[in-house]
OpenMM code with the backbone's topology and positions (N, CA, C; nanometers):
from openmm import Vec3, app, unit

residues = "UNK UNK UNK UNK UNK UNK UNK UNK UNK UNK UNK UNK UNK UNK UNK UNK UNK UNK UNK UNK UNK UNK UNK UNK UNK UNK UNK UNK UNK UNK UNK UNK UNK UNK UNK UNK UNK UNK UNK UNK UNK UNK UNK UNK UNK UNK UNK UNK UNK UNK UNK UNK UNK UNK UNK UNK UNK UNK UNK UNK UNK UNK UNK UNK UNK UNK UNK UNK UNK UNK UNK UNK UNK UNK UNK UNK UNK UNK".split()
positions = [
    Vec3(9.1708, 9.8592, 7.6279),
    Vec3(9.3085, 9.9016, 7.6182),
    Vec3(9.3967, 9.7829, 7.5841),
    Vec3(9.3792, 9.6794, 7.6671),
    Vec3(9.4751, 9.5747, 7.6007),
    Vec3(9.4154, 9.4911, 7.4510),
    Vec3(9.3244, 9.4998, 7.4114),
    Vec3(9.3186, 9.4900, 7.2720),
    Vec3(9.4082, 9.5470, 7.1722),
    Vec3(9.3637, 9.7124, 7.1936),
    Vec3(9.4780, 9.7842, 7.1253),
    Vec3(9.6070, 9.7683, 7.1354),
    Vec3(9.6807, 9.7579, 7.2431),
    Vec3(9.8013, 9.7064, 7.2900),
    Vec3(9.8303, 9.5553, 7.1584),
    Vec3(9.7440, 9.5185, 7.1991),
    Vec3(9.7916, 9.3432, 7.1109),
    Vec3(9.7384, 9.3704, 6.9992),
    Vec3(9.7072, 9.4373, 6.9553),
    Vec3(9.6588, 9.4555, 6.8029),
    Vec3(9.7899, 9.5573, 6.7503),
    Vec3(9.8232, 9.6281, 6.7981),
    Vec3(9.9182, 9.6876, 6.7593),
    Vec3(10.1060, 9.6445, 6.7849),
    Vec3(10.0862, 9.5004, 6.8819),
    Vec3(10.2351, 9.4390, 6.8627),
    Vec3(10.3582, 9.5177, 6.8903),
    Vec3(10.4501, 9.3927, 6.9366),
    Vec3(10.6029, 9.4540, 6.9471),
    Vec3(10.6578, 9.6024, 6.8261),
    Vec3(10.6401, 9.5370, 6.7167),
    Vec3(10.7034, 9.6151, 6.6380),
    Vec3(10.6561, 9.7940, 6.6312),
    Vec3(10.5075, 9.7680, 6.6334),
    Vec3(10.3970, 9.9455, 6.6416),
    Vec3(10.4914, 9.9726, 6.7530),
    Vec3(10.4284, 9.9148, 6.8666),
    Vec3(10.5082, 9.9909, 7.0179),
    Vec3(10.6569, 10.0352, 6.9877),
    Vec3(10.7492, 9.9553, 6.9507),
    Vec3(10.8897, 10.0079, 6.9281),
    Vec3(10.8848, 10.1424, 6.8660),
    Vec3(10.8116, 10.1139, 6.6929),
    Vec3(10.7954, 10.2294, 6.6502),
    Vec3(10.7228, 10.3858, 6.7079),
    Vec3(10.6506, 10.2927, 6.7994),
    Vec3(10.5581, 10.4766, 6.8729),
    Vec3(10.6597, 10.5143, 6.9816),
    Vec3(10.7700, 10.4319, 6.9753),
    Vec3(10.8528, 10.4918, 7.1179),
    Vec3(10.9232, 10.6066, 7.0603),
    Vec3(11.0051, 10.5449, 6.9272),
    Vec3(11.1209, 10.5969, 6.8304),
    Vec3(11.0337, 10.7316, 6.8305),
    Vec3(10.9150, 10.7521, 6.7735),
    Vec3(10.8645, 10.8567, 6.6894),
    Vec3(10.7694, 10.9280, 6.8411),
    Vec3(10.7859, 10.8904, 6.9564),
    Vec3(10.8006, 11.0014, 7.0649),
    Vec3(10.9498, 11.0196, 7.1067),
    Vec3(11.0195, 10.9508, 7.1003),
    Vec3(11.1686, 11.0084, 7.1224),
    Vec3(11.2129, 11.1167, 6.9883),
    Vec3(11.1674, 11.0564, 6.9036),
    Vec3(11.2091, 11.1807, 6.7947),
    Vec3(11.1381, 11.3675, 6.8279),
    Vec3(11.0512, 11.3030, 6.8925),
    Vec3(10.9044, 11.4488, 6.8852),
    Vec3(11.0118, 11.4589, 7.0423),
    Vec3(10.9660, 11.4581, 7.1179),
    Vec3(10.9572, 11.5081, 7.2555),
    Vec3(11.1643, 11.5070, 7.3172),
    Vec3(11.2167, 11.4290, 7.2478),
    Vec3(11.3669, 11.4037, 7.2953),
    Vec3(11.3317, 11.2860, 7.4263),
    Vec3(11.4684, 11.2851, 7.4867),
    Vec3(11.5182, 11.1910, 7.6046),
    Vec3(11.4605, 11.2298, 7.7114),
    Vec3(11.4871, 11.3735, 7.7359),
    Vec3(11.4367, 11.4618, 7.8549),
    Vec3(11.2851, 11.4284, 7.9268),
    Vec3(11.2451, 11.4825, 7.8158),
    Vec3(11.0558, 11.4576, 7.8444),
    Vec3(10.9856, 11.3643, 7.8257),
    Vec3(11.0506, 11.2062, 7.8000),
    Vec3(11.0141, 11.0982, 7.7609),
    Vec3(10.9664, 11.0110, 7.9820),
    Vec3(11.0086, 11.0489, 8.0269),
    Vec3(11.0167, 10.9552, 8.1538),
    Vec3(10.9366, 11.0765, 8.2539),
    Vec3(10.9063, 11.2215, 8.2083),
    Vec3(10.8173, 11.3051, 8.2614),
    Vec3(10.6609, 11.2801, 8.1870),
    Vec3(10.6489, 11.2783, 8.0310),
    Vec3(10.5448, 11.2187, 7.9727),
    Vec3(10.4581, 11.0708, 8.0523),
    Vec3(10.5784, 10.9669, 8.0389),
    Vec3(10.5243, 10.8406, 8.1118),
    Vec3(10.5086, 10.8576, 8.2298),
    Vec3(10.5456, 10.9537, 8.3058),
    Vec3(10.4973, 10.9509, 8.4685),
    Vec3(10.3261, 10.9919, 8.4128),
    Vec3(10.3134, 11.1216, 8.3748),
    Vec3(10.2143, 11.2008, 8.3201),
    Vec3(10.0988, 11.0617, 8.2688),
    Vec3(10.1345, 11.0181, 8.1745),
    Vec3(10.0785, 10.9014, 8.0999),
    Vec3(9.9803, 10.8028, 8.1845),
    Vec3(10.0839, 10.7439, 8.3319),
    Vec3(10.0852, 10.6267, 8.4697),
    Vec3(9.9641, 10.7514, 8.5040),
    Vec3(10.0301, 10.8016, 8.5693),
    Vec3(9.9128, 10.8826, 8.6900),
    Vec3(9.7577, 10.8783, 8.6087),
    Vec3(9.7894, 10.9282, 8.5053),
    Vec3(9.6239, 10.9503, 8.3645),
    Vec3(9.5350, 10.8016, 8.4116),
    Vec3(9.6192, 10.7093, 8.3895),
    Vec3(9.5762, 10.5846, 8.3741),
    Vec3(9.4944, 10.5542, 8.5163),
    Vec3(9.6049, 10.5742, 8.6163),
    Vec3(9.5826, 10.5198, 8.7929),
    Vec3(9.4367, 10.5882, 8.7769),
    Vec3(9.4348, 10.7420, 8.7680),
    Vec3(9.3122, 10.8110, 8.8049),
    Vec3(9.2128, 10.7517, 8.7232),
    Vec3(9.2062, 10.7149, 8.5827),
    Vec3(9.0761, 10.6692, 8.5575),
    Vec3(9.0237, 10.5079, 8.5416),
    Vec3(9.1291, 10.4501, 8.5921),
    Vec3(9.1019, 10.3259, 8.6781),
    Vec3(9.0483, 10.3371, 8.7922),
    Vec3(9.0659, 10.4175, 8.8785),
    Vec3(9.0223, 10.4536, 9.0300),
    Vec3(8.8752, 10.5254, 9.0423),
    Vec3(8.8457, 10.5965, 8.9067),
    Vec3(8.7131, 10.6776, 8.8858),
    Vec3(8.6226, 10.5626, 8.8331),
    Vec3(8.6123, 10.4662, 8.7592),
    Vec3(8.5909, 10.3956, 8.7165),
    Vec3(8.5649, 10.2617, 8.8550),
    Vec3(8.6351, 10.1923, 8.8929),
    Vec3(8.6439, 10.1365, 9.0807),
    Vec3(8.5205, 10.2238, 9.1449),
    Vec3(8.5666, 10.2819, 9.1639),
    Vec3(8.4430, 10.4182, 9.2320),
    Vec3(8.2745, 10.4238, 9.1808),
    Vec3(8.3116, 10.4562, 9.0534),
    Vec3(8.1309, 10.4192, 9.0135),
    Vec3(8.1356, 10.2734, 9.0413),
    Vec3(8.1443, 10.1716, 8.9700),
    Vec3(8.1044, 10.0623, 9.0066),
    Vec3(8.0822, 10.0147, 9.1268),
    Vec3(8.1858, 10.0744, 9.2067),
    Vec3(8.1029, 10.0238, 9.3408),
    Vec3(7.9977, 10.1030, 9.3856),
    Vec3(8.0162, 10.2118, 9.3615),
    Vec3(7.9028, 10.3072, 9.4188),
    Vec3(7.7314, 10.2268, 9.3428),
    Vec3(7.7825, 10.2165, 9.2116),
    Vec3(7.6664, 10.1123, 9.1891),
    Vec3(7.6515, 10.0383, 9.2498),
    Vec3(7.7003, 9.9062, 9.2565),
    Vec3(7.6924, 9.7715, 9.3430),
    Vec3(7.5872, 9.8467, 9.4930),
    Vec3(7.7045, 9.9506, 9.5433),
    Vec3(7.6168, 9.9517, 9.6550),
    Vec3(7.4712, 10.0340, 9.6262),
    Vec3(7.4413, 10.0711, 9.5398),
    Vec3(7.3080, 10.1383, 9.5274),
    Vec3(7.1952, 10.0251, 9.5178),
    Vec3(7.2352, 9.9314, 9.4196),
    Vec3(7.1406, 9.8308, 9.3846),
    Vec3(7.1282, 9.7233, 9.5509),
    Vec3(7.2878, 9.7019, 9.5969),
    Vec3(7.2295, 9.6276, 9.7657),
    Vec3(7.1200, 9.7225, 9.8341),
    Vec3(7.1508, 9.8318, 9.8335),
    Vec3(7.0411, 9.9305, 9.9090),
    Vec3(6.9117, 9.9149, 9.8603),
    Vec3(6.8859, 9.9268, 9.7285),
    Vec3(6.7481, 9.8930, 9.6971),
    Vec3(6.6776, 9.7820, 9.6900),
    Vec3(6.7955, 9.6834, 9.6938),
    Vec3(6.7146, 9.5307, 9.7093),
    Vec3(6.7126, 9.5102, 9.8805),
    Vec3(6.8062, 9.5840, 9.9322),
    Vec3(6.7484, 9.5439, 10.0429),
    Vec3(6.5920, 9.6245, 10.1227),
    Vec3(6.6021, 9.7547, 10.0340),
    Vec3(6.4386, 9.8440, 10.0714),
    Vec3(6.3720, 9.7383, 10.0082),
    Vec3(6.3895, 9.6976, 9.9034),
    Vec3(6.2160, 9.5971, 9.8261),
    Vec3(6.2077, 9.4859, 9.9280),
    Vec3(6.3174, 9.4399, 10.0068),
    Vec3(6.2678, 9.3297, 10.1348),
    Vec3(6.2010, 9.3953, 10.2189),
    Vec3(6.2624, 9.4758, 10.2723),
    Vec3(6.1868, 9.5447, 10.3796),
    Vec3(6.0716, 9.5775, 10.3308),
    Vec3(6.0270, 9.6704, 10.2658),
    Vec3(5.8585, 9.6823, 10.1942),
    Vec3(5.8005, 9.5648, 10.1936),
    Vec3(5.8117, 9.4630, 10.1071),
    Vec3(5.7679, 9.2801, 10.1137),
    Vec3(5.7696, 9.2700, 10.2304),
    Vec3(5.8699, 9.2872, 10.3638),
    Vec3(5.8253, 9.1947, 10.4679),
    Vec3(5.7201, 9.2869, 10.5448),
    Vec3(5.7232, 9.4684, 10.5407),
    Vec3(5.6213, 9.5300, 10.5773),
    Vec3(5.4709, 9.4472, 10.5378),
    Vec3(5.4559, 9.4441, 10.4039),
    Vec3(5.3769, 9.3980, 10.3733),
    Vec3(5.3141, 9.2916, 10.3880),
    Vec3(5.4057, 9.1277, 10.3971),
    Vec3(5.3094, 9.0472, 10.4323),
    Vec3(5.2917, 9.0744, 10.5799),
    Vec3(5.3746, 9.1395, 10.6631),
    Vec3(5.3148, 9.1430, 10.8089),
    Vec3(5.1753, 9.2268, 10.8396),
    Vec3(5.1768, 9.3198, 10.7553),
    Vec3(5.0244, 9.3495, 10.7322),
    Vec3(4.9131, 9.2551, 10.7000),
    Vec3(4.9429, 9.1773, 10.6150),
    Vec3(4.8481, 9.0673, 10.5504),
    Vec3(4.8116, 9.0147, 10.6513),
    Vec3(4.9057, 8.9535, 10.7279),
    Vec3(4.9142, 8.8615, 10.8349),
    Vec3(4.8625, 8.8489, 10.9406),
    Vec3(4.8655, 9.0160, 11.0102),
    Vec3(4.8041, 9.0589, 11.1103),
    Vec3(4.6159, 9.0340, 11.0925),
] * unit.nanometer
topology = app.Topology()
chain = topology.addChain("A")
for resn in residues:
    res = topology.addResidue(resn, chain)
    for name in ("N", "CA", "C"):
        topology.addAtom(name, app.Element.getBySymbol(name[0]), res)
């Protein structure tokens, strides 16, 4: 997202404001951007969510492959 943002510069952004104020008016411009914020929050937050849910899947399984390994050499051992 911020690529696009900086690839597209002051001047694009001005212009995509003009040409949603032209489409939508004054009215629905600050109901859109609420609409717009919230879009964003939620798939930043869905996104947070898997990744950690990953992170913690992979601690869980590295911590089962210790436990198995230490099952195991205590078998050896015995």
């Amino acid at each position: 997202m911020r690529s696009l943002l900086s690839s597209i510069g002051i001047p694009g952004l001005i212009l995509i404001l003009v040409i949603a104020l032209i489409i939508f008016g004054p009215s629905k411009l600050p109901e859109i951007g609420r609409a717009f914020g919230n879009t964003l929050k939620e798939f930043k937050k869905a996104t947070n969510d898997l990744i950690s849910h990953d992170k913690e899947e992979n601690t869980n399984s590295e911590e089962k492959n210790k436990l198995v390994a230490l099952e195991k050499s205590e078998k050896t051992g015995n």
